[in-house]
Jmol script that loads the backbone (N, CA, C; Angstrom):
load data "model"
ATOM      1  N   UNK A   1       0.817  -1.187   0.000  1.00  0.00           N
ATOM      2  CA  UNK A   1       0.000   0.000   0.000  1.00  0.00           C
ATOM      3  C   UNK A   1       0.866   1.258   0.000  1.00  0.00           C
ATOM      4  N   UNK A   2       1.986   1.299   0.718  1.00  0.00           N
ATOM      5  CA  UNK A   2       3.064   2.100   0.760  1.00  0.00           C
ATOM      6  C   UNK A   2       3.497   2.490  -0.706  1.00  0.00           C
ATOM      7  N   UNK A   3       3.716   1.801  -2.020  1.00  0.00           N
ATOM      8  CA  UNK A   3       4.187   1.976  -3.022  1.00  0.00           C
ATOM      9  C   UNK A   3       3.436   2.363  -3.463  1.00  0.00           C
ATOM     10  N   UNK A   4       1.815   2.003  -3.488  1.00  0.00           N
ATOM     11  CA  UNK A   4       1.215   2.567  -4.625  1.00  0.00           C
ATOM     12  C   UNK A   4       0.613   4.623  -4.095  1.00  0.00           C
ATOM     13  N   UNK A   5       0.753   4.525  -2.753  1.00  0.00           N
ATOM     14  CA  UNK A   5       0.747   5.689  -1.824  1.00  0.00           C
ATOM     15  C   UNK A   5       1.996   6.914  -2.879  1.00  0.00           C
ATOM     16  N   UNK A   6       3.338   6.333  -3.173  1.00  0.00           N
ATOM     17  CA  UNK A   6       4.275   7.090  -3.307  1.00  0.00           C
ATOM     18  C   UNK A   6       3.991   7.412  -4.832  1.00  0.00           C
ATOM     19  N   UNK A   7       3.201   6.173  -5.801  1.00  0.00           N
ATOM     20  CA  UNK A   7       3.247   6.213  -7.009  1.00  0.00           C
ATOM     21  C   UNK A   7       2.003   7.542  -7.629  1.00  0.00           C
ATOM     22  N   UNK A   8       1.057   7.748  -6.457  1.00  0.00           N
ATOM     23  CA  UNK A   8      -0.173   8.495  -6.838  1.00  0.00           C
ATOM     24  C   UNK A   8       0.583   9.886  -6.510  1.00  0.00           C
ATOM     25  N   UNK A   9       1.908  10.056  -5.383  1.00  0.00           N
ATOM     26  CA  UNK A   9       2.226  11.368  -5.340  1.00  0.00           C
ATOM     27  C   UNK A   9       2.985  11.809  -6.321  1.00  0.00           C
ATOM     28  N   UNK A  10       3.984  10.590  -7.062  1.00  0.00           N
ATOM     29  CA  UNK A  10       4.691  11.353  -8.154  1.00  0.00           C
ATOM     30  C   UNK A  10       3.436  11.538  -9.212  1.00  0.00           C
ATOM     31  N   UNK A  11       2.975  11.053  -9.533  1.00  0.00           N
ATOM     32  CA  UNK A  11       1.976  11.272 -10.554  1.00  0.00           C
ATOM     33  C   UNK A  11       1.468  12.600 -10.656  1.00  0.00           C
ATOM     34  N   UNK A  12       0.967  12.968  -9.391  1.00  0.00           N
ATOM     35  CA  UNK A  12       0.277  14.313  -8.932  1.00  0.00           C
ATOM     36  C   UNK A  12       1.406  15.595  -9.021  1.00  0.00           C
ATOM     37  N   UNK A  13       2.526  15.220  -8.573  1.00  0.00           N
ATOM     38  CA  UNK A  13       3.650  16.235  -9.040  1.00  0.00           C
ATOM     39  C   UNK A  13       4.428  15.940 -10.304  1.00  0.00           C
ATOM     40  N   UNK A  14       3.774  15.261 -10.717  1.00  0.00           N
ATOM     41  CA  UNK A  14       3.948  15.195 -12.660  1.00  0.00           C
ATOM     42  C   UNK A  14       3.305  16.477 -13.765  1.00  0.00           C
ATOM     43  N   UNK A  15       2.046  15.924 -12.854  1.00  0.00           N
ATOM     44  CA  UNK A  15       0.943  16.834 -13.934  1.00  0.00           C
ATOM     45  C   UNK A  15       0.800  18.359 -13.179  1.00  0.00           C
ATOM     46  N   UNK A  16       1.666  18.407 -11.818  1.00  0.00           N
ATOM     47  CA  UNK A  16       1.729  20.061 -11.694  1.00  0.00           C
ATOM     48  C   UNK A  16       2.448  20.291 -12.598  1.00  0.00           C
ATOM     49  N   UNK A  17       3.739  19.608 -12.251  1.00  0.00           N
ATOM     50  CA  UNK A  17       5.100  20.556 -12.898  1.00  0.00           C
ATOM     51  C   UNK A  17       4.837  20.727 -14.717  1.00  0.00           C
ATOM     52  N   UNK A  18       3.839  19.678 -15.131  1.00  0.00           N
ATOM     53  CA  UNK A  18       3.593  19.551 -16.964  1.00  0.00           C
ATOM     54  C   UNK A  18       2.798  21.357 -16.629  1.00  0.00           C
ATOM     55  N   UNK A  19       1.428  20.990 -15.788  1.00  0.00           N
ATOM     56  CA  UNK A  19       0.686  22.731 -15.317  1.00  0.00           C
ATOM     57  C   UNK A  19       1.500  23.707 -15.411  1.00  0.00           C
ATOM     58  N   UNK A  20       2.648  23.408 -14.915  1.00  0.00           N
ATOM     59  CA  UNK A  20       3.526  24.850 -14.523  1.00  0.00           C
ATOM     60  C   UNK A  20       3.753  24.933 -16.343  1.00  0.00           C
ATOM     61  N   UNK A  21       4.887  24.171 -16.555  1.00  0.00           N
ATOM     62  CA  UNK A  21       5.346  24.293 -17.642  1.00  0.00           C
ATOM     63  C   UNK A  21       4.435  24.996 -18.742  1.00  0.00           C
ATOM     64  N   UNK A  22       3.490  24.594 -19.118  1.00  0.00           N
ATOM     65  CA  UNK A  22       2.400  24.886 -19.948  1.00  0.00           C
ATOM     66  C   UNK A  22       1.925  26.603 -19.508  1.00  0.00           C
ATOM     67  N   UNK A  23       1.956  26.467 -18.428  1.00  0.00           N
ATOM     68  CA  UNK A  23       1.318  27.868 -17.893  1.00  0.00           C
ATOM     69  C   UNK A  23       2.460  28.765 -18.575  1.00  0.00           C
ATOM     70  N   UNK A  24       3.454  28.814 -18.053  1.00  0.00           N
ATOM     71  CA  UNK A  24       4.999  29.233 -18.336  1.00  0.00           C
ATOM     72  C   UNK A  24       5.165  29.619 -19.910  1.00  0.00           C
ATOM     73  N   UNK A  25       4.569  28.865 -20.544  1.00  0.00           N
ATOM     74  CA  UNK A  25       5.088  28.783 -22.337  1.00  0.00           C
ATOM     75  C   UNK A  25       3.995  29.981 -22.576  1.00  0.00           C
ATOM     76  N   UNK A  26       2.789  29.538 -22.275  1.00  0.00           N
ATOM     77  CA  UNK A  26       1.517  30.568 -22.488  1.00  0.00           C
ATOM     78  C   UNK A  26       1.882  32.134 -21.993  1.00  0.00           C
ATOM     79  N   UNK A  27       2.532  31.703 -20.967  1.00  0.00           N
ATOM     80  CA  UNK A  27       2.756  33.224 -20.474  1.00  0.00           C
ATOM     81  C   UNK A  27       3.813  34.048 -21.122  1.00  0.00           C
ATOM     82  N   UNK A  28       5.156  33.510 -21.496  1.00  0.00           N
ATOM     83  CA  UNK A  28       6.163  33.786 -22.505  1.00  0.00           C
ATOM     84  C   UNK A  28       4.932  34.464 -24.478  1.00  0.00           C
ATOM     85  N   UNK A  29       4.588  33.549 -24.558  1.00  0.00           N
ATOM     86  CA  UNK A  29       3.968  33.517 -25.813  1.00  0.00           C
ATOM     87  C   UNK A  29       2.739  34.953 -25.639  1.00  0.00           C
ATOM     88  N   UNK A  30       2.569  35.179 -24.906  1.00  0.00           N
ATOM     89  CA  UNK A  30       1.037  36.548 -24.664  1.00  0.00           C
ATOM     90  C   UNK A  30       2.219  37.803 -25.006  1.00  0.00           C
ATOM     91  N   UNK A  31       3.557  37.743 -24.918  1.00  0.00           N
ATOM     92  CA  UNK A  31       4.360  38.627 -25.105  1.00  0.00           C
ATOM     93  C   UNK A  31       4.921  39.135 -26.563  1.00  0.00           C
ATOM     94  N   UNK A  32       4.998  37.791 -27.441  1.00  0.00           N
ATOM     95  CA  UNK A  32       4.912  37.795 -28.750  1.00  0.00           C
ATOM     96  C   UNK A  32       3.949  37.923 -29.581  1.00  0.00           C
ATOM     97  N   UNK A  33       2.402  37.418 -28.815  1.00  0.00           N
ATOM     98  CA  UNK A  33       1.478  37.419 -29.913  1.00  0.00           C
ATOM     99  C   UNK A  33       1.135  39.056 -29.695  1.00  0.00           C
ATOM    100  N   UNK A  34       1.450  39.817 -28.664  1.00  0.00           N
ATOM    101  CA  UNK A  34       0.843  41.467 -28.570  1.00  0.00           C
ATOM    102  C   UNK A  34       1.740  41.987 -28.912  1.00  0.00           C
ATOM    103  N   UNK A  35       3.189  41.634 -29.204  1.00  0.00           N
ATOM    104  CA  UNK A  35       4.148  42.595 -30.140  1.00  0.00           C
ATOM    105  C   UNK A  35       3.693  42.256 -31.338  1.00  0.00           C
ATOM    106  N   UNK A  36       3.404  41.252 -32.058  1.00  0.00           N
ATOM    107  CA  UNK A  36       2.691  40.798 -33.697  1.00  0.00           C
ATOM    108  C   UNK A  36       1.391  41.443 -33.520  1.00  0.00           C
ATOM    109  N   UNK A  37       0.827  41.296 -33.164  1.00  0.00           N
ATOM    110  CA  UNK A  37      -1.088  42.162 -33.302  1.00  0.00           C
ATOM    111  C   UNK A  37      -0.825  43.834 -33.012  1.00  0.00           C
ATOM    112  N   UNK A  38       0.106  43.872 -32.086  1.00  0.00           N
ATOM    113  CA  UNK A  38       0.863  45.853 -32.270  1.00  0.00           C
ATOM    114  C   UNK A  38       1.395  46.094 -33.629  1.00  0.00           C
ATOM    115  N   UNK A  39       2.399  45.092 -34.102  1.00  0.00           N
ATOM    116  CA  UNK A  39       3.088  45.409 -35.536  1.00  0.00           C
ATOM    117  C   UNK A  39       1.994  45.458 -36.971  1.00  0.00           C
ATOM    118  N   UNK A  40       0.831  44.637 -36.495  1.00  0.00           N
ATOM    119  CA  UNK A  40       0.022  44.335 -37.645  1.00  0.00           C
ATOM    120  C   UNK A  40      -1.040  45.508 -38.085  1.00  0.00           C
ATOM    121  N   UNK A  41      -1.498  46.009 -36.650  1.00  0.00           N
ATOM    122  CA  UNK A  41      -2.260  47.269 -36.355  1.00  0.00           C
ATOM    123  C   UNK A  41      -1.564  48.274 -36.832  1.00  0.00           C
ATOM    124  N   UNK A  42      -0.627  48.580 -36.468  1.00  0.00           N
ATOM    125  CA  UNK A  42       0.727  49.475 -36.637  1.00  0.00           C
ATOM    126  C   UNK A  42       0.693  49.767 -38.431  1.00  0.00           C
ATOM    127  N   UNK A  43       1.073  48.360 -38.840  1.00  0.00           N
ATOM    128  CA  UNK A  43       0.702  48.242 -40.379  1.00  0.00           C
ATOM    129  C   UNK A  43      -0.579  48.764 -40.934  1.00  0.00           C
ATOM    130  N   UNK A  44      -1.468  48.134 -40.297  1.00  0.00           N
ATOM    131  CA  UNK A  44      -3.049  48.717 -41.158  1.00  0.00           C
ATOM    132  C   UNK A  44      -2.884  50.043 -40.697  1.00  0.00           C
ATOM    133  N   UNK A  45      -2.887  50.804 -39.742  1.00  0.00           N
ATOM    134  CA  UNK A  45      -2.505  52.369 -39.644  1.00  0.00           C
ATOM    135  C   UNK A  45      -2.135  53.447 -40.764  1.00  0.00           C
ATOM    136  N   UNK A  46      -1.200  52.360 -40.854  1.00  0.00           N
ATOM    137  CA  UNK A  46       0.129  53.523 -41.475  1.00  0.00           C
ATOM    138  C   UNK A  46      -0.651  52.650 -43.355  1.00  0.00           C
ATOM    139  N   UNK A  47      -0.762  52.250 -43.326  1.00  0.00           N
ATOM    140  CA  UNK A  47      -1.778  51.860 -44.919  1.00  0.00           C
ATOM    141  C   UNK A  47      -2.866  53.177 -45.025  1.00  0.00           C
ATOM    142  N   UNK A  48      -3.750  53.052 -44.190  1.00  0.00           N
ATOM    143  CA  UNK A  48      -4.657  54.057 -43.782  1.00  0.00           C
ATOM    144  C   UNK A  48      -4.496  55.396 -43.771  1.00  0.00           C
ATOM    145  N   UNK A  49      -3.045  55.702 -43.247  1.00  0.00           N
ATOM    146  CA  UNK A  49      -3.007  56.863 -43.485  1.00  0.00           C
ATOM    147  C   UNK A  49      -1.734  57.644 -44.577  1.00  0.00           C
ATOM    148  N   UNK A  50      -1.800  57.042 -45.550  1.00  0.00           N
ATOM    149  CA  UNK A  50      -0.904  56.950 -46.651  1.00  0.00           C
ATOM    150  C   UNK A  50      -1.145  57.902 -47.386  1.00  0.00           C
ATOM    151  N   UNK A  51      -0.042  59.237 -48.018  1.00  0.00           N
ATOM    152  CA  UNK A  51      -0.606  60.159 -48.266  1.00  0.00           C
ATOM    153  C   UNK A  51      -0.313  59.890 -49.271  1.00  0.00           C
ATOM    154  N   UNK A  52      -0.940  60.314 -50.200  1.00  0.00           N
ATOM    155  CA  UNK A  52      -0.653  60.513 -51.699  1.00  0.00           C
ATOM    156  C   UNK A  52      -0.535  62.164 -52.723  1.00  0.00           C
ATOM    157  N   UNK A  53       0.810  62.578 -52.796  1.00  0.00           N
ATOM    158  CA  UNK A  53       0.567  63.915 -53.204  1.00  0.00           C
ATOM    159  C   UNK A  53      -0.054  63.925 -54.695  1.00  0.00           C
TER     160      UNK A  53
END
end "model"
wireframe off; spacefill off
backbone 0.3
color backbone group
């Protein structure tokens, strides 16, 4: 009973540390996708306001 006791805790600190990880990538990545959706906006802007003499 002892082993299968130790086997349910690594398990459980498996799928945190996968949680963390995952959380971690998502959180890195919210940094790139709002510099690309700034650059893209940025783009349609400057389209928009394109002068033509």
């Amino acid at each position: 009973m002892k082993g299968l006791r130790f086997i349910k805790a690594q398990s459980t600190v498996e799928y945190t540390m996968l949680i963390i990880i995952v959380a971690a990538a998502l959180a890195a990545m919210t940094v790139y996708i709002t510099r690309s959706m700034n650059a893209r906006l940025k783009q349609a802007q400057d389209e928009l306001n394109y002068y033509r003499p």
